[in-house]
C-alpha positions in Angstrom: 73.3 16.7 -95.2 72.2 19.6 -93.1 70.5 18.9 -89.7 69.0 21.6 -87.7 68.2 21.0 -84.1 66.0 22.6 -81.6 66.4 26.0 -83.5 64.4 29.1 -81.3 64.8 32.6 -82.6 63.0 35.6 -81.1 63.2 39.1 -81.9 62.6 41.3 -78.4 59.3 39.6 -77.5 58.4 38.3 -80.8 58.9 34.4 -81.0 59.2 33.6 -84.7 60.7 29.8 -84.6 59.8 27.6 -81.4 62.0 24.8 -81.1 62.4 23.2 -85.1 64.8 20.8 -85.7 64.6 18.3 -89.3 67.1 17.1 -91.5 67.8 18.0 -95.0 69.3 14.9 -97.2 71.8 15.5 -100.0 70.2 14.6 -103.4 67.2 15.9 -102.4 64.9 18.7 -103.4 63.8 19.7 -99.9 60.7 22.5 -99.7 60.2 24.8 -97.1 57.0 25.9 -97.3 54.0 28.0 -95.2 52.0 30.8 -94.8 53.7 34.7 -95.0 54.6 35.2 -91.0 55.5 31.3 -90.3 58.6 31.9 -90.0 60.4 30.4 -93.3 62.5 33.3 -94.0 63.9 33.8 -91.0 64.4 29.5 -90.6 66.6 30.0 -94.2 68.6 32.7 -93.2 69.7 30.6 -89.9 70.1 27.4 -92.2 72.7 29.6 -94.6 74.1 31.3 -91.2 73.3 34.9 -91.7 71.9 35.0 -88.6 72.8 33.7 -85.0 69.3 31.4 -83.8 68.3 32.6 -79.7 68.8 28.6 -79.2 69.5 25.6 -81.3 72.1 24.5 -83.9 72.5 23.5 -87.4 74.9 20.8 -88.3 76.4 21.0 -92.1 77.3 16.9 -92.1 78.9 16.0 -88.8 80.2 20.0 -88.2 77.9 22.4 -85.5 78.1 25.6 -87.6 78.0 28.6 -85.0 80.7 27.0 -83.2 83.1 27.8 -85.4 85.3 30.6 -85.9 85.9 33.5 -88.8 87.9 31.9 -90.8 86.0 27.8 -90.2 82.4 29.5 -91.1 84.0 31.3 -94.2 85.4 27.7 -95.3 81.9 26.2 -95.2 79.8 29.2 -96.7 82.4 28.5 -99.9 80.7 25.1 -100.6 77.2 26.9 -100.3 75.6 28.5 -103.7 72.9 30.9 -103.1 69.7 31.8 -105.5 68.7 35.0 -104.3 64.4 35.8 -104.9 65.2 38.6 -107.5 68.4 36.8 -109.1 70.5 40.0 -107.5 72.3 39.8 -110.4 74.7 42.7 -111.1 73.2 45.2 -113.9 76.6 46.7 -114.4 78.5 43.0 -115.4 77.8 41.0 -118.4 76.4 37.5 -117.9 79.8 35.8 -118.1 81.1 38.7 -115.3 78.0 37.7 -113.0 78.5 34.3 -112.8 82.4 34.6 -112.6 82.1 36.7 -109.7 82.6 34.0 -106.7 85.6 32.6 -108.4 87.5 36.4 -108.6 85.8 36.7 -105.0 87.4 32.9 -103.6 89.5 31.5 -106.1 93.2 31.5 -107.7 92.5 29.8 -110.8 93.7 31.5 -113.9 91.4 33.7 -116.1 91.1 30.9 -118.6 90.0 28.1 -116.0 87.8 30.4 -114.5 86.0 31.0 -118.4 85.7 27.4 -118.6 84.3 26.7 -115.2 81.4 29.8 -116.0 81.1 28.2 -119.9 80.4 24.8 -118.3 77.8 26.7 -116.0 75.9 28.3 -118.7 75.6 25.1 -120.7 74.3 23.2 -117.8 71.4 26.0 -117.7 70.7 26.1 -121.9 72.7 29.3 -122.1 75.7 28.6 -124.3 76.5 32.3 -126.1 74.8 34.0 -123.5 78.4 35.4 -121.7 78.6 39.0 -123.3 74.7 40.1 -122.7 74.0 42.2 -119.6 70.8 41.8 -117.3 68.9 44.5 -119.0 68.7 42.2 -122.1 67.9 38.8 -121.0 63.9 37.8 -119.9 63.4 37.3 -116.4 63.2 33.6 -116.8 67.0 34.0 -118.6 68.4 36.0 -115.4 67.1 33.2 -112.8 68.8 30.7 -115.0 72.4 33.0 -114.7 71.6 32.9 -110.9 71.3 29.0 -111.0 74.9 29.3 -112.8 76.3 31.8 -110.8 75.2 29.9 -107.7 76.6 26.3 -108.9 79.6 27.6 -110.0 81.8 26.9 -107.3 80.5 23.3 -107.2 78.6 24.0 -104.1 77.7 20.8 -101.5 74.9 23.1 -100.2 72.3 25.1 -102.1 69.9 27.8 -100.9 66.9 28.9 -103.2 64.8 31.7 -101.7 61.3 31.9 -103.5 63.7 30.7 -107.3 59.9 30.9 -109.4 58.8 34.2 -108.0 57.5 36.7 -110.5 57.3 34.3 -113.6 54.9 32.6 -115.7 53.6 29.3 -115.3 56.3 27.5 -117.9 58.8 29.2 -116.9 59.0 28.3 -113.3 58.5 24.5 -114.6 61.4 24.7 -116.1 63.6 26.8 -113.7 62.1 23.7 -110.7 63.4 21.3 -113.1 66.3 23.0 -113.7 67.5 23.0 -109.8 66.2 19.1 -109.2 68.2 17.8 -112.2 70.9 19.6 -110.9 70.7 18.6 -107.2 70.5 14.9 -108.6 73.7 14.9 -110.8 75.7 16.5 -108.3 74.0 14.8 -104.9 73.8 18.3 -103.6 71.6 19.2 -100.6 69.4 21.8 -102.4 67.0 23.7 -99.7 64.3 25.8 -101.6 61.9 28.4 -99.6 58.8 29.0 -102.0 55.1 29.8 -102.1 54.7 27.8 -105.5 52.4 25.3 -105.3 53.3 23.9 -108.5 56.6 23.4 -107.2 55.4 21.6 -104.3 53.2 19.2 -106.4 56.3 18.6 -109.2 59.7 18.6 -107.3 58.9 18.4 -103.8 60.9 15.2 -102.3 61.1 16.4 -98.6 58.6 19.1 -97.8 58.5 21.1 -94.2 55.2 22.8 -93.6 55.9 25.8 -90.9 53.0 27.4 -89.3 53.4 29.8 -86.7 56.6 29.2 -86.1 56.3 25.9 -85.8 57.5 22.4 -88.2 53.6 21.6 -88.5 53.7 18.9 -90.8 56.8 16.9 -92.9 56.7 14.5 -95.8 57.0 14.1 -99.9 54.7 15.5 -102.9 53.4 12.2 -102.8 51.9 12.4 -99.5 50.4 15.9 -99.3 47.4 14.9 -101.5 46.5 12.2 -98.8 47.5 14.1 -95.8 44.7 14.5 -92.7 47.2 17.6 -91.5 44.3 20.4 -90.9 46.2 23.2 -91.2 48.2 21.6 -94.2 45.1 21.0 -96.1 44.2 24.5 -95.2 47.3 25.8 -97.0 47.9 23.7 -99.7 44.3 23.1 -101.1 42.9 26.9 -100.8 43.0 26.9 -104.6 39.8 24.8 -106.1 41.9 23.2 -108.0 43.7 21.7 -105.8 40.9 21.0 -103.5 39.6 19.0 -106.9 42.7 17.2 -107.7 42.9 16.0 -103.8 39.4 14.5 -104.1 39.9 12.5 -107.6 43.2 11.2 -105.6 41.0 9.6 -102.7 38.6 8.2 -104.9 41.0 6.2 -106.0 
């Protein structure tokens, strides 16, 4: 579980986050969501502790995370995986080299444990034989799935997914969202995903935090954004006619 409370950050005069605090339950895929300037980039990078909030806290379980020292933040930050918006995979490194990296980075394990930790990785994301191909030859949809591994490969508590669908097509992001909630359900982890995908709102979103201006405007599950009276959440999510037309057919009924 990941709690934030009361969490301010301001930039000189600038007040980007005004006093959010929510929880974030393990086996869960929980959605941050909002408009470009809300404010959900900068929330993520307090809730993964790259940066320092002007006021508040975020708990990781029962432990306040900027109290710590060096050495206790580095212990914590090894039981977070990371999916970075462009993958950030390394072009120079084969597949196999990419998602070893964090084990030569934190662990002892020998060569040959570390081969079948990564192995186990690939197959969990349908890329058994993948190991000796480099970035350059993989789709894009291929790379986000060696980010997936790379990121669960130290068996992570904690996992950060910053915008995981952006740049691909349609199927392909269905099957990267699935992907990270089958994932966060076998291994109870508590999965935090910032995104713009409405789709992935509408398929995988169990706990979804709408941030507008700064602000935690509206929280709740895929199941009630449909019925929500939240003005500035129907404002956001139902700009597409679509959407607007799937909300209506869901009152009538």
């Amino acid at each position: 579980m990941i709690r934030a409370e009361n969490i301010l950050k301001s930039f000189d005069d600038n007040e980007v986050l005004k006093g959010i605090s929510m929880e974030f339950l393990p086996g869960k895929t929980n959605l941050i969501i909002g408009k470009s300037g809300a404010g959900k980039t900068v929330f993520l990078k307090i809730l993964v502790g790259l940066i320092e909030p002007s006021k508040g806290t975020v708990w990781y379980d029962d432990i306040d995370f900027f109290s710590l020292n060096k050495k206790e933040k580095r212990e914590i930050r090894m039981k977070v995986g990371m999916l970075f918006q462009g993958s950030a995979l390394f072009d120079s490194m084969t597949v196999e080299e990419n998602v070893r990296f964090p084990l030569d980075m934190f662990s002892n394990e020998t060569l040959a444990k570390k081969k079948e930790r990564v192995n186990w990785c690939l197959e969990r994301v349908n890329l058994v034989g993948a190991n000796d191909k480099y970035p350059s030859e993989i789709s894009g949809g291929m790379q986000k799935r060696v980010g997936i591994a790379r990121a669960i490969v130290m068996e992570p508590k904690y996992l950060f997914c910053d915008e995981p669908n952006s740049g691909l097509d349609p199927k392909t992001a269905l099957t990267i969202d699935e992907l990270i909630q089958d994932i966060t359900y076998d291994h109870n982890m508590t999965t935090i995903i910032n995104t713009h995908d409405m789709n992935s709102v509408m398929e995988i979103g169990d706990n979804i935090a709408y941030l507008h201006e700064g602000t935690l405007a509206w929280q709740g599950s895929k199941d009630e954004v449909l019925g929500s009276t939240n003005e500035l959440l129907q404002g956001f999510i139902f700009a597409s006619p679509f959407l607007q037309r799937l909300r209506s057919a869901a009152l009538r009924e």
